[in-house]
C-alpha positions as CSV (number, residue, x, y, z in Angstrom):
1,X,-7.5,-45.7,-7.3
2,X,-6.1,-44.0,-10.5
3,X,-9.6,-42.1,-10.9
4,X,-9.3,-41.0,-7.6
5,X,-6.0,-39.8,-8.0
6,X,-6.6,-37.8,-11.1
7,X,-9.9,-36.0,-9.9
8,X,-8.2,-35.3,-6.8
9,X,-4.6,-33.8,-9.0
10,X,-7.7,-32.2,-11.0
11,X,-9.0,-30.3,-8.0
12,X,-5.8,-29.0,-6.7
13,X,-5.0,-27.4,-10.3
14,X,-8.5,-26.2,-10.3
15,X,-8.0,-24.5,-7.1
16,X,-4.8,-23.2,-7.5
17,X,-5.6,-21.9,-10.7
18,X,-9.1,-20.3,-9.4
19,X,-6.9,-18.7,-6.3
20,X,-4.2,-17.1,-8.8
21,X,-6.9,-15.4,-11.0
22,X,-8.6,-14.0,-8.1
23,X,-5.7,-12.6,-7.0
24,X,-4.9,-10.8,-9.9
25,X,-8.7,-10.0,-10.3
26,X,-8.9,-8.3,-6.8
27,X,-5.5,-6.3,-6.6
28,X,-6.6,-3.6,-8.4
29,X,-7.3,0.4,-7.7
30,X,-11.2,0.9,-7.3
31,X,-10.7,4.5,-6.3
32,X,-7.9,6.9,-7.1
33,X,-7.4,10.5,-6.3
34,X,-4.6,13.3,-7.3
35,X,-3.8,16.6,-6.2
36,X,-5.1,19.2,-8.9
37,X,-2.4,21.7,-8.3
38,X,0.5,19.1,-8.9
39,X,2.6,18.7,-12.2
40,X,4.8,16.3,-13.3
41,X,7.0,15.5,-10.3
42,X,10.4,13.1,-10.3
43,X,11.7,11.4,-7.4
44,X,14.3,9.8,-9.7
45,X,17.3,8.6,-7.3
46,X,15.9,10.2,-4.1
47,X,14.3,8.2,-1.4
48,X,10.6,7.2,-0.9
49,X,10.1,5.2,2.1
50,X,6.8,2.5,1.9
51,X,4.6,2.8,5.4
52,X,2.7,0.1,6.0
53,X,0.4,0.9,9.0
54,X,-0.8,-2.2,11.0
55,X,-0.2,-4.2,13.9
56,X,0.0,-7.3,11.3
57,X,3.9,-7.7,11.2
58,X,3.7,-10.1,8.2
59,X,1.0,-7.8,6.2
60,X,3.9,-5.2,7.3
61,X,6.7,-6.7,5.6
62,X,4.8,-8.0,2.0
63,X,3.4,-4.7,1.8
64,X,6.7,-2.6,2.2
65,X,8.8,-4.9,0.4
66,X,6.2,-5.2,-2.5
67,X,6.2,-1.0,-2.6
68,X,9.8,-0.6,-2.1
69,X,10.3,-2.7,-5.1
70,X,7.8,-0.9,-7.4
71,X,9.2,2.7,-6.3
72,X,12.8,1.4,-7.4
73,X,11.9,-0.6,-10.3
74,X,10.2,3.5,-11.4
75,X,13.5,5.4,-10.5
76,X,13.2,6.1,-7.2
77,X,15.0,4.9,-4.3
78,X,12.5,2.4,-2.8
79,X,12.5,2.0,1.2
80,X,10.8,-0.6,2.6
81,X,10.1,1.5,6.4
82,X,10.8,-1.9,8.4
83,X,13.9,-2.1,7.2
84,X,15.2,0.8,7.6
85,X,13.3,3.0,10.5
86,X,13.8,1.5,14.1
87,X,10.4,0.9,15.7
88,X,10.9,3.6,18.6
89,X,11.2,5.8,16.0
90,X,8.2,4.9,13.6
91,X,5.9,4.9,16.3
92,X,6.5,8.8,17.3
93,X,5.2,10.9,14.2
94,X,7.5,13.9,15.6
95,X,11.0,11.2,15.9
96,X,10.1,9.5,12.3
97,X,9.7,12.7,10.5
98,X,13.0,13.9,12.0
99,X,14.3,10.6,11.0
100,X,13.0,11.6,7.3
101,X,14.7,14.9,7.3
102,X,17.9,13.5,8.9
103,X,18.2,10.7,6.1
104,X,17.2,12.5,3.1
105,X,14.1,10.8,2.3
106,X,11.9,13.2,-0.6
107,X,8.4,11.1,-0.3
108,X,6.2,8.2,1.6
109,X,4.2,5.7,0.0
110,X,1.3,4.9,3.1
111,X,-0.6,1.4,3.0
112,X,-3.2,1.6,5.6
113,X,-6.3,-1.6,6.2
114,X,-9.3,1.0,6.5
115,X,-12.0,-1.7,7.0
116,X,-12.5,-6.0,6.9
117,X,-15.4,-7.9,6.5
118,X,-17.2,-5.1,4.7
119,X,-17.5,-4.0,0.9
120,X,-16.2,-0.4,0.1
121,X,-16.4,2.1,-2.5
122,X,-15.2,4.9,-0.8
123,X,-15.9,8.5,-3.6
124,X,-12.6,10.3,-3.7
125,X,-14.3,13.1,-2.0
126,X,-13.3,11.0,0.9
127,X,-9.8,11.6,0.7
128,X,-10.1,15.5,0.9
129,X,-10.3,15.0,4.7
130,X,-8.5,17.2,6.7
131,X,-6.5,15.3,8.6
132,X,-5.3,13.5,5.2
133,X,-4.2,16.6,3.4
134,X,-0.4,16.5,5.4
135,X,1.6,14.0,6.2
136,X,1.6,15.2,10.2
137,X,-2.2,15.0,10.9
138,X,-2.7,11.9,8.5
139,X,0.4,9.9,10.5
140,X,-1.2,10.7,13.8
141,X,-5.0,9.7,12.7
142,X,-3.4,6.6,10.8
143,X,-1.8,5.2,13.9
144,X,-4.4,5.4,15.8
145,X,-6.8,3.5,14.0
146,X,-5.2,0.6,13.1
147,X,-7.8,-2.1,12.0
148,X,-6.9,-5.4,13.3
149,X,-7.1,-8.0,10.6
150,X,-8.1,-11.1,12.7
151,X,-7.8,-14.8,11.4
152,X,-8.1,-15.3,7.6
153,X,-11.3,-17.7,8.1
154,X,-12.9,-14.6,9.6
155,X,-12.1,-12.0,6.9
156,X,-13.9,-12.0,3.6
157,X,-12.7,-8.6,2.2
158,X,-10.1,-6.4,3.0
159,X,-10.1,-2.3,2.1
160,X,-6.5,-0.7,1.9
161,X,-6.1,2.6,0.7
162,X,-2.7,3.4,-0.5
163,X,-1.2,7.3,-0.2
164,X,1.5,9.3,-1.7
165,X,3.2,12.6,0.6
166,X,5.9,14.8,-0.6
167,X,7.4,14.9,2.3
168,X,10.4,16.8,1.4
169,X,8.0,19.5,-0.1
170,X,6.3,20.1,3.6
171,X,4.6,16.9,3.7
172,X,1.4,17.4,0.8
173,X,-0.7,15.1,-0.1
174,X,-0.4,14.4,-4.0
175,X,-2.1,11.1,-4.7
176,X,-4.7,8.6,-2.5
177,X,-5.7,5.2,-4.1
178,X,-8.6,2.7,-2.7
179,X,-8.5,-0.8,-3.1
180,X,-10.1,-4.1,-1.9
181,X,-9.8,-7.9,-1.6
182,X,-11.8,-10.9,-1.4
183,X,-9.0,-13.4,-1.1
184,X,-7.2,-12.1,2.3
185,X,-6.0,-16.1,2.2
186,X,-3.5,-15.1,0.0
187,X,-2.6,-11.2,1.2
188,X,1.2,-11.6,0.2
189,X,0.2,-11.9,-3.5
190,X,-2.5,-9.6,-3.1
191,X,0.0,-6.3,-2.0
192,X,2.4,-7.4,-4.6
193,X,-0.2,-7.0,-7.5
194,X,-1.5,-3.5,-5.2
195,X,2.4,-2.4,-5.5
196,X,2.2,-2.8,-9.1
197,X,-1.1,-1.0,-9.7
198,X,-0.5,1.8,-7.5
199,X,3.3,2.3,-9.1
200,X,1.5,1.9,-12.7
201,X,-1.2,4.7,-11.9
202,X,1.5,7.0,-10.2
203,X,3.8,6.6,-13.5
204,X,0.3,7.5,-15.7
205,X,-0.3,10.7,-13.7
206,X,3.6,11.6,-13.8
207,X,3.9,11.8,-10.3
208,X,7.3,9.2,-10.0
209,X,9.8,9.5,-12.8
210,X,12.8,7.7,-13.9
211,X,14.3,11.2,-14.6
């Protein structure tokens, strides 16, 4: 019985162990992008709302929450949208970007599942896009195709790409970032290490400041 107890104590270490490294293996950038015409920028003290774009209300919250805390922990004032946009709003791109401009906010982080189930490498050639270049046409393409991420037993991999606007500066896009999973078990853990790598990389390229 005490064999049995250790091999089983044994397993659940093993496991848990196995699940944390995988998680930190997986949230990482396998694709970024920046604007070539963009210098060192500071958002220090001005708002940055995080947009997470999904019908997955949980996903939602972990992902906002997770940015919002990365943008403040770099300067900026971090939003987490959920919070602080009321739903009618959010889900008119004309009413949320009047919300922007009516409560002062400078810059939106977007989180976005582009694909499940599937592998992707996405070139940054990808995001020059047209419809991703401005804030507008990218909110309006973003809504409506929201991937629905389904039960965990039938996902295997998750894509998220990850963008920066400058909304107060007309809406521009200054940064995309591409990332995957193969642990969607765990997706909480998974956006917090995404928040960190995507705050990290947007430090690097200067594009949010503590001053």
């Amino acid at each position: 019985m005490f064999g049995r107890r250790r091999v089983m104590s044994f397993a659940i270490v093993v496991t848990t162990v196995c699940a944390t490294v995988l998680s930190a293996q997986t949230a990482k950038l396998t694709t970024t992008w920046a604007a070539s015409d963009v210098g060192p920028m500071s958002y220090a003290g001005r708002k940055v709302a995080a947009i997470a774009i999904t019908s997955d209300m949980s996903l939602r919250m972990s992902a906002e929450e997770a940015m919002a805390r990365e943008i403040t922990a770099r300067g900026p004032q971090g939003i987490a949208s959920y919070r602080a946009i009321p739903k009618e709003e959010l889900a008119d791109k004309a009413r949320a970007q009047e919300w922007f401009a009516r409560t002062g906010v400078a810059a939106a982080v977007t989180i976005r599942v582009v694909n499940v189930d599937q592998s992707v490498d996405l070139p940054s050639v990808t995001f020059g896009a047209s419809y991703y270049q401005n804030f507008s046409s990218y909110y309006d393409y973003g809504v409506a195709t929201i991937v629905p991420i389904g039960s965990p037993k039938q996902t295997t991999t998750l894509a998220v790409e990850t963008l920066l606007y400058d909304i107060a500066g007309g809406g521009k896009l200054l940064w995309a970032g591409m990332s995957e999973t193969t642990d969607p078990k765990d997706v909480g853990t998974f956006m917090k290490g995404l928040a960190k790598a995507v705050g990290n990389d947007l430090e690097k390229k200067g594009l949010i400041r503590k001053k």
